[in-house]
C-alpha positions as CSV (number, residue, x, y, z in Angstrom):
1,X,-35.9,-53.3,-61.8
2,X,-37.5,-53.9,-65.8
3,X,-39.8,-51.1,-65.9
4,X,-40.7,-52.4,-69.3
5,X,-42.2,-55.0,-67.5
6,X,-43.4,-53.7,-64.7
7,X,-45.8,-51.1,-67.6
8,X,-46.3,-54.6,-69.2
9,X,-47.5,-56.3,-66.4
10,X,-50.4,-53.2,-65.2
11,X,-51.1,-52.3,-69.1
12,X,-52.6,-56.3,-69.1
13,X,-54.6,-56.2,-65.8
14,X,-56.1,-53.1,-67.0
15,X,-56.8,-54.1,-70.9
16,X,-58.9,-57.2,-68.9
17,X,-60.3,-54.8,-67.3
18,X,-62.3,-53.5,-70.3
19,X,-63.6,-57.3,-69.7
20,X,-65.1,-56.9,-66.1
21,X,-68.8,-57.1,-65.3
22,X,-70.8,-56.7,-61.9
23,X,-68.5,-55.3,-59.3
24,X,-68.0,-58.1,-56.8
25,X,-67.6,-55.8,-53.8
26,X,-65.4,-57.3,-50.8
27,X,-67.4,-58.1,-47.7
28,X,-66.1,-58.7,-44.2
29,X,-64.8,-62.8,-43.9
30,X,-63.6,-62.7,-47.3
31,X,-60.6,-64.6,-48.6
32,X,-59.2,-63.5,-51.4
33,X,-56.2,-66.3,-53.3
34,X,-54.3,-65.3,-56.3
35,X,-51.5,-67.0,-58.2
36,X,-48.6,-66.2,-60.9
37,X,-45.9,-65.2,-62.3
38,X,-43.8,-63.1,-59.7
39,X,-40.2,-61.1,-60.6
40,X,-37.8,-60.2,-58.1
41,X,-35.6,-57.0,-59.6
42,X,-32.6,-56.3,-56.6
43,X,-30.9,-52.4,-56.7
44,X,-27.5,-52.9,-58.7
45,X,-23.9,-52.9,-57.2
46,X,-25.4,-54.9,-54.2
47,X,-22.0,-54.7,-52.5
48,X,-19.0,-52.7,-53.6
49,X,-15.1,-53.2,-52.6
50,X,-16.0,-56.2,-51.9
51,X,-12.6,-57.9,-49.5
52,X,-11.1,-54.0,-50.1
53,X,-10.7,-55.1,-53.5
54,X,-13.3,-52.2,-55.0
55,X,-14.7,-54.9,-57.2
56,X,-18.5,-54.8,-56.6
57,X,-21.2,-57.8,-55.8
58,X,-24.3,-58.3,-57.8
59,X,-27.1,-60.6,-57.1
60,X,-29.5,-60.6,-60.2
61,X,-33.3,-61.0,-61.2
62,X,-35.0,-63.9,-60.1
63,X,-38.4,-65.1,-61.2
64,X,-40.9,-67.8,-60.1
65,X,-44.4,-68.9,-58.9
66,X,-46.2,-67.0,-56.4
67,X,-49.3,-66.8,-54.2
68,X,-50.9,-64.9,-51.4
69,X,-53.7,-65.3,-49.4
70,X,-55.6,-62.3,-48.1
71,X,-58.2,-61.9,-45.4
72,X,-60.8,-59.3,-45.6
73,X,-61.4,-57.9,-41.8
74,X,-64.0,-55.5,-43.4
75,X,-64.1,-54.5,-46.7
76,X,-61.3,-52.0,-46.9
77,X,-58.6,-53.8,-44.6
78,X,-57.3,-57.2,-45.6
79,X,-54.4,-59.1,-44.2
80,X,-52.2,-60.8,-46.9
81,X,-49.5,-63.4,-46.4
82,X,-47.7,-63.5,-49.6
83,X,-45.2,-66.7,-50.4
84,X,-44.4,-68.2,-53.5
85,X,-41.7,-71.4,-55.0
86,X,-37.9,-70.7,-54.1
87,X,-35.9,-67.9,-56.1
88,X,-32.7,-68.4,-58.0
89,X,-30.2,-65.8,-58.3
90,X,-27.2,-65.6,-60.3
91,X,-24.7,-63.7,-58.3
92,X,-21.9,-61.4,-60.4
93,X,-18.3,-60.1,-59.6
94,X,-17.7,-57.1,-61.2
95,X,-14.3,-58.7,-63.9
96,X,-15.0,-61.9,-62.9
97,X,-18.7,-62.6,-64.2
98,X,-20.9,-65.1,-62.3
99,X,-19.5,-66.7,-59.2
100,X,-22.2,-67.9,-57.6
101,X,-25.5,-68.8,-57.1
102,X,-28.5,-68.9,-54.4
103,X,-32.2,-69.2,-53.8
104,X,-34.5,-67.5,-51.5
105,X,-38.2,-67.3,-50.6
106,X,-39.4,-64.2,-49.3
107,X,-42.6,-64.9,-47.3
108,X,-44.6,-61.4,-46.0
109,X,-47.3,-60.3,-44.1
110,X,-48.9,-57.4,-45.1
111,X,-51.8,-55.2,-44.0
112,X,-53.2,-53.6,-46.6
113,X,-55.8,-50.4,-47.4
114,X,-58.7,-51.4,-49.9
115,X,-60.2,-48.0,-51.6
116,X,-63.3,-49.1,-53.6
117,X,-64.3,-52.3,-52.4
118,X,-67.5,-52.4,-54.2
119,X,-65.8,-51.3,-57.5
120,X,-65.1,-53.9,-60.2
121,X,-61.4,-52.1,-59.9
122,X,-60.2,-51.9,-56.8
123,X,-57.0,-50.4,-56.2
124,X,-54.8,-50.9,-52.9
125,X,-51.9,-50.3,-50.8
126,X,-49.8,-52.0,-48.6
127,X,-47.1,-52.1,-45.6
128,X,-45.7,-55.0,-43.7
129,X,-42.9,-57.7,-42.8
130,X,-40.5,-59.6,-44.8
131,X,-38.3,-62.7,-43.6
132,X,-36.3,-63.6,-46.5
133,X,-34.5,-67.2,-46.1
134,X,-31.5,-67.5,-48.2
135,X,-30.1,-71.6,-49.1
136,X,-28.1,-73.1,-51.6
137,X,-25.3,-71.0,-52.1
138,X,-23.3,-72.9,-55.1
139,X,-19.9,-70.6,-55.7
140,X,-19.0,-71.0,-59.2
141,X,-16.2,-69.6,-61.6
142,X,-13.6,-67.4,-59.6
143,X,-15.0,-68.7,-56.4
144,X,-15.3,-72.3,-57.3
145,X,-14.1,-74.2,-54.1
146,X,-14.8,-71.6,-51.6
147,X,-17.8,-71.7,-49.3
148,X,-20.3,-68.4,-49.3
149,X,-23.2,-67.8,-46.7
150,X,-26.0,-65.2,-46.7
151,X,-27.7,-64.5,-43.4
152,X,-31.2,-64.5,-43.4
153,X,-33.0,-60.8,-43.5
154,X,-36.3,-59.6,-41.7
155,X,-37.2,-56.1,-43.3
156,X,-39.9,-54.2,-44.0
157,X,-42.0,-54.1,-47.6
158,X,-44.2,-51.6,-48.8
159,X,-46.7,-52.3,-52.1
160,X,-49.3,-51.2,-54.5
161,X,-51.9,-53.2,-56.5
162,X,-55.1,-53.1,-58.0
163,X,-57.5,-55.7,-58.6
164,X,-59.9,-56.1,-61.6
165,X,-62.9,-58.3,-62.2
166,X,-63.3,-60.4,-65.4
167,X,-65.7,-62.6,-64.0
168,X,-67.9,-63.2,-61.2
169,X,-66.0,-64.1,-57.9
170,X,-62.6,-64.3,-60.0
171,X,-60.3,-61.3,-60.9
172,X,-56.3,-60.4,-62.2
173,X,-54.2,-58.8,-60.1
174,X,-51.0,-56.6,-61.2
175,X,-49.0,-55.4,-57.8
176,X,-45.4,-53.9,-56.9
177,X,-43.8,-54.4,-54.0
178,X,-40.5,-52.5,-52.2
179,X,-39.0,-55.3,-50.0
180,X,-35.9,-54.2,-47.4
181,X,-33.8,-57.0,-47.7
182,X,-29.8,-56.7,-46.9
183,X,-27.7,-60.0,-45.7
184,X,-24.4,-60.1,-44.3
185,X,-22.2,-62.2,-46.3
186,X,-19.6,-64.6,-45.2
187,X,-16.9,-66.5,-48.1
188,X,-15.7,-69.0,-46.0
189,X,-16.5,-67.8,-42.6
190,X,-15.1,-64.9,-42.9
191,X,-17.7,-61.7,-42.9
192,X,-16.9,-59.5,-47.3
193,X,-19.7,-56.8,-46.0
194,X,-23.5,-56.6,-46.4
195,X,-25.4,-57.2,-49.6
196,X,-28.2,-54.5,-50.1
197,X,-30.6,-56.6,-52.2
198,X,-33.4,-54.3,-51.9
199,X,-35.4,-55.3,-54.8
200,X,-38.7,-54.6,-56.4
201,X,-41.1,-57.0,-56.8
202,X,-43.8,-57.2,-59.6
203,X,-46.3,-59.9,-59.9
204,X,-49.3,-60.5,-62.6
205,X,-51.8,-63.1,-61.1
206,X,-55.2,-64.6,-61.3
207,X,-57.3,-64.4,-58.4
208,X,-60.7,-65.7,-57.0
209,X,-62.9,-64.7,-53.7
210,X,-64.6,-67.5,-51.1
């Protein structure tokens, strides 16, 4: 993953911090939203000898609007759905450069821990369930022609975030996310291995409480 932006993306939700005012502490029947920019960074070399070739598979960074709902069961446990717009991922062949392409949305339920509610900075954690739905696979360059299929993955995703008020009832958000996610492959029907995507997942986003 960019850890330059993943520093980026926490350095800015705490400078706005300096901007917060009267903690807006969470109450039971809360609903939190929050919406923005979210980047999905998967582990390199997603699947090596590839066909018994030793080549290796990549599938790259992706980027694109997200959002996540989260309701507050008391004022340290929250249940979040997280979704966001489709994913697009170039896909590389190690000597062959980019041979394809996909999307994917990742939608997750998490429960998470909240551990100063009443704080105008209120860091959390997170653990829960990830179905990722992979479509569009277009093959391109070496593969031009052929026909490639990723299965659809359920794993389970882990995160940290911390919210920070700038104004009453509305906040930023900065949170990272481990997702399990590996898909079996097929080019042409025929099974090449499974692709460990296993990404991190940073997001930056604006939020509000009803």
């Amino acid at each position: 993953m960019s850890m330059k932006m993943t520093k980026s993306a926490v350095a800015a939700a705490l400078a706005a911090g300096l901007l917060a005012g009267t903690a807006q502490a969470y109450e039971a029947g809360n609903w939190l939203f929050r919406i923005g920019a979210y980047g999905v960074f998967p582990e390199s070399d997603n699947l090596t000898n590839v066909l018994g070739t030793g080549a290796t598979l990549d599938v790259d960074n992706g980027y694109s609007l997200g959002f996540n709902f989260t309701y507050m069961i008391n004022p340290n446990i929250g249940i979040e759905l997280l979704a966001a717009l489709p994913f697009r991922h170039d896909i590389e062949l190690s000597g062959a450069g980019k041979v394809a392409e996909t999307d994917h949305l990742p939608p997750t339920v998490s429960v998470q821990y909240h551990f100063m509610p009443e704080n105008s900075v209120r860091p959390y954690v997170g653990i829960g369930l990830n179905y990722t739905n992979f479509f569009n696979e277009d093959t391109k360059g070496a593969l031009e022609g052929t026909s490639l299929k990723l299965d659809d993955s359920w794993g389970v995703a882990g995160q940290f975030g911390i919210d920070i008020d700038v104004a009453p009832n509305w906040f930023v958000n900065a949170d990272i996310r481990y997702i399990g996610i590996e898909t079996d492959a097929k080019l042409n029907g025929v099974g090449i291995g499974t692709v460990d995507i296993n990404p991190w997942v940073v997001g930056l986003t604006v939020g509000t409480r009803f």
